[in-house]
C-alpha positions in Angstrom: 15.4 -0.4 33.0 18.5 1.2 31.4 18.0 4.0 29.4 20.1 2.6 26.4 18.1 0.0 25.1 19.0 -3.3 23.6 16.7 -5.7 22.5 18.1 -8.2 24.0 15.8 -11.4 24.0 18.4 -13.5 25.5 18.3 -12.9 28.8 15.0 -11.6 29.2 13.2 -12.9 31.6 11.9 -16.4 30.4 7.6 -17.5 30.6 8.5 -20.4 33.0 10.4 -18.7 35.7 7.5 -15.7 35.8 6.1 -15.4 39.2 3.6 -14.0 40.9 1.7 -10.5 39.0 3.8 -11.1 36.2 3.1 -14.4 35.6 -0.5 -13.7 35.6 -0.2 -10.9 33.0 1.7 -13.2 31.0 -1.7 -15.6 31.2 -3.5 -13.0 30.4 -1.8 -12.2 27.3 -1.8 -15.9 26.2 -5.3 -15.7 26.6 -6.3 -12.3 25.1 -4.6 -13.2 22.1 -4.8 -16.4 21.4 -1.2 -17.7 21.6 0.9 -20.6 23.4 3.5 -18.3 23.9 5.0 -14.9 24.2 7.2 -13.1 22.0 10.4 -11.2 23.5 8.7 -7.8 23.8 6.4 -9.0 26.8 9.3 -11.1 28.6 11.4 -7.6 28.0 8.8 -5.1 29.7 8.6 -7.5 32.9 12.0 -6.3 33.6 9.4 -3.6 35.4 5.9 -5.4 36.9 5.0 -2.0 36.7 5.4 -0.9 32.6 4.7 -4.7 32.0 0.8 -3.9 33.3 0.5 -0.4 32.1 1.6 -1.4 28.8 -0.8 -4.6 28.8 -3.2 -2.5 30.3 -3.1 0.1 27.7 -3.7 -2.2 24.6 -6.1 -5.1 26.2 -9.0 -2.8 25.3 -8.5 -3.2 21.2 -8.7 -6.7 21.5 -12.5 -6.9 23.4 -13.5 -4.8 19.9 -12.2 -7.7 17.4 -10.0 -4.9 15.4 -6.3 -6.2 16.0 -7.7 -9.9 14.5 -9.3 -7.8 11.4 -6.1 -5.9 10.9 -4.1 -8.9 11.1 -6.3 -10.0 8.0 -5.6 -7.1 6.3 -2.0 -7.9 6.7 -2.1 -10.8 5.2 -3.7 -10.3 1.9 -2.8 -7.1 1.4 0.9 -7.2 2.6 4.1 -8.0 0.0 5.6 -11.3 1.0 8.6 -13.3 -0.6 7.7 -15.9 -2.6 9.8 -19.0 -1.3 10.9 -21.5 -3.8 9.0 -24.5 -2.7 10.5 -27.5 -0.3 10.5 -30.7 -1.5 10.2 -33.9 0.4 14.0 -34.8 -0.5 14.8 -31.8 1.0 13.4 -32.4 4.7 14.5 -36.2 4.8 18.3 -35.2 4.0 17.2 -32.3 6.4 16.5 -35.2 9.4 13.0 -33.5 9.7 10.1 -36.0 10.0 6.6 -35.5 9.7 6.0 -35.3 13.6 9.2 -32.6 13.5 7.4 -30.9 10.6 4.1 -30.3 12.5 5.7 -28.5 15.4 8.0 -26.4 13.2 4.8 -25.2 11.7 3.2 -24.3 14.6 6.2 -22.5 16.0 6.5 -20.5 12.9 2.7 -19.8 12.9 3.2 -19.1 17.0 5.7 -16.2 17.0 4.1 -15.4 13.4 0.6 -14.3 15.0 1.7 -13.1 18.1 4.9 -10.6 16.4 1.8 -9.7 13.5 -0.5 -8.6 16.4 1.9 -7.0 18.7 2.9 -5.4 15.7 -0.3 -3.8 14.7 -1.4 -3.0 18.2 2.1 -1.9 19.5 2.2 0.5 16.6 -1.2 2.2 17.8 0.4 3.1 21.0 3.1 5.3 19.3 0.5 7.8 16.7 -1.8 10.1 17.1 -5.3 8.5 16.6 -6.2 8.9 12.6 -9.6 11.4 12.7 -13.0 9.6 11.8 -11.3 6.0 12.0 -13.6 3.2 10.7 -14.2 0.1 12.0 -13.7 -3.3 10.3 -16.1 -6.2 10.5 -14.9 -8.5 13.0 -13.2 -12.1 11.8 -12.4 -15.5 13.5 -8.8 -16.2 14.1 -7.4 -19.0 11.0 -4.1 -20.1 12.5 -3.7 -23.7 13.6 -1.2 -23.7 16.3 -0.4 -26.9 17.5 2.0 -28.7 20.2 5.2 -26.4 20.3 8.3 -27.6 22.8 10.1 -25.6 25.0 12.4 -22.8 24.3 16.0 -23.8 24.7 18.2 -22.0 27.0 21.0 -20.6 25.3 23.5 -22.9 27.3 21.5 -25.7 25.5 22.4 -25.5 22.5 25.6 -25.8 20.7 28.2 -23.3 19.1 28.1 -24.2 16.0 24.0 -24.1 15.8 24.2 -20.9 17.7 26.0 -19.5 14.7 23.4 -20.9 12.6 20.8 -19.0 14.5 22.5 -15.6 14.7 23.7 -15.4 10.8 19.8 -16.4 9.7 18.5 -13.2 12.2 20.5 -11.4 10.2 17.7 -11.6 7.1 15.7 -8.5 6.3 18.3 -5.9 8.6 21.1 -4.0 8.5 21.9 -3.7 11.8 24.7 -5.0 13.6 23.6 -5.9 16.8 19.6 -6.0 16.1 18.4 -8.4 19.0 17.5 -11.4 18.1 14.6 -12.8 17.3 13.3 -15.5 19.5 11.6 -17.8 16.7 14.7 -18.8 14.7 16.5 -19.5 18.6 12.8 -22.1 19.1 14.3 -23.4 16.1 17.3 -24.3 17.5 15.9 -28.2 17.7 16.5 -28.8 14.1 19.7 -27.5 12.5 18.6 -29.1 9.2 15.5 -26.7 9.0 17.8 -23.7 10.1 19.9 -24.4 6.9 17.0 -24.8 4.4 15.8 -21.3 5.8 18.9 -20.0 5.5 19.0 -21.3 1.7 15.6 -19.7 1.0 15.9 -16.2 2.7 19.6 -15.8 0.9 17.7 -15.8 -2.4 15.2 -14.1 -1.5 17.4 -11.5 0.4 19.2 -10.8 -3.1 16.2 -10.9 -4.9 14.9 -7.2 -3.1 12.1 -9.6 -2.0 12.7 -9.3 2.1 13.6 -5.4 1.5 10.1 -4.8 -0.5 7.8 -7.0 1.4 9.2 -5.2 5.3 8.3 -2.0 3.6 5.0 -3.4 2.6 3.9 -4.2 6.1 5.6 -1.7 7.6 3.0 0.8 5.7 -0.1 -1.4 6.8 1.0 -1.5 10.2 1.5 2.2 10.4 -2.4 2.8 8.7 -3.8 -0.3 11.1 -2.0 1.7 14.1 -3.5 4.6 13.8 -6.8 3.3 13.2 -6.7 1.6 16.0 -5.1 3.8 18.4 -9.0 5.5 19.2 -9.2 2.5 20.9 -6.1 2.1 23.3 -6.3 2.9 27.1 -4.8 6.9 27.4 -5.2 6.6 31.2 -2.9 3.3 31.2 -0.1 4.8 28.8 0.6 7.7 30.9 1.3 5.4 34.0 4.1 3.7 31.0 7.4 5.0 31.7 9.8 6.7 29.4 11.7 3.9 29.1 9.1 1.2 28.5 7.5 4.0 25.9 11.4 3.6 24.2 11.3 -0.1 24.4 8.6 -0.4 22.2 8.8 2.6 20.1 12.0 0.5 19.3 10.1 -2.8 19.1 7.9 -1.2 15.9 10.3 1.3 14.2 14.0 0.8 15.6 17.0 -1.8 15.0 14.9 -5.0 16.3 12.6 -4.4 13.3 10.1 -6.5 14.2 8.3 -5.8 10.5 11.3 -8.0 9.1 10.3 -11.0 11.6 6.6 -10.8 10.3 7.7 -10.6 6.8 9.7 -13.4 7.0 7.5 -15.2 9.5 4.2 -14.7 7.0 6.4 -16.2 4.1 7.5 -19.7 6.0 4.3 -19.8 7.4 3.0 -20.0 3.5 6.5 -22.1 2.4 5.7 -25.0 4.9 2.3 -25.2 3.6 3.6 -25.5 0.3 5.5 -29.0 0.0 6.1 -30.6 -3.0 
């Protein structure tokens, strides 16, 4: 792995052409966790089989005690989210997005939404010293409804000027000028239509402060959850992480990827589609 890090979600390797160990890790993850897919930090540690599993390794543990699921609940009702102005039915047909469409942008929102939320929370715990006399929280059932979701689109797939599209509405919620970009809105790709009505949505609430307020919101309940939980992560596993894999996702919680802007936003369309007039 190279020692200056880049986010780069792109050309990480993909969940179909996974092989062998890391394919199986992969599963594993899927399974653990309760997702049809992985986000970009998983496909980004396989660059080494070897980080991919310590790092797996050293987390897998928090999720047999049912505390990543009850922080994820915490997240959600206690977290500050932007409060999208609502869609309207006029507003998806002139967007070409019909029901059948509608259902599997949901479920890719509330796909990368659960898995970056988790990651999140869990990642966080391998980066802070474990919070003295941590208590535990009563263990809850997952809620989301994830449904069919089609295959990510290869870059070469999909056309300029809906690349463009992509990239400027990654830009929500950072600063940064080359933050890596996040894999939902490129899953997205399908439906230009939906891109733009994003776009529309996050632009007000961007000006608003609303994006700004709610990544500092679960940024703080990630970093309480995290070192609650971090009593609970594998010690033995993150020494055998490397330095650079300990970078990668030190970066992935609290560096120019931001991933607490991707669950902001993610939490908020998750609650926007739900919400059609």
């Amino acid at each position: 792995m190279s020692n200056n890090f880049v986010h780069d979600t792109v050309n990480a390797l993909s969940e179909a052409d996974a092989t062998g160990e890391i394919a199986r890790i992969f599963a594993d993850i899927r399974g653990t966790m309760q997702i049809p897919i992985l986000t970009s930090i998983w496909r980004i540690l396989a660059e080494s089989e070897t980080d991919l599993a310590a790092t797996w390794a050293a987390i897998k543990p928090m999720y047999a005690t049912g505390q990543p699921e009850a922080a994820l609940a915490r997240l959600r009702s206690d977290g500050a989210f932007p409060a999208l102005k609502s869609l309207t039915r006029s507003e998806l047909e002139k967007a070409e997005i019909e029901p059948g469409y509608l259902q599997r942008i949901k479920s890719i929102i509330s796909a990368y939404t659960r898995s970056n939320s988790l990651n999140f929370l869990t990642q966080t715990a391998l980066v802070l010293t474990p919070q003295k006399s941590p208590k535990d929280y009563l263990k809850v059932e997952p809620t989301d409804s994830i449904g069919e979701i089609p295959r990510l689109l290869a870059r070469e797939e999909i056309s300029d000027p809906v690349w463009e599209l992509v990239l400027s509405v990654n830009m929500y919620g950072t600063n940064e000028a080359n933050p890596g970009l996040a894999t939902i809105y490129r899953h997205l790709a399908y439906w230009p239509g939906m891109l733009e009505l994003l776009q529309s949505r996050l632009e007000t609430a961007q000006s608003r402060g609303e994006i700004a307020l709610g990544v500092e919101s679960v940024t703080r309940i990630a970093l309480e959850e995290g070192a609650r939980m971090a009593h609970l992560r594998n010690e033995s596993q993150m020494n055998e992480m490397s330095d650079d894999a300990k970078t990668i996702v030190a970066n992935y919680v609290d560096g120019p990827f931001n991933v607490a802007r991707v669950v902001n936003i993610g939490t908020a369309l998750s609650r926007w589609l739900d919400d059609i007039e």
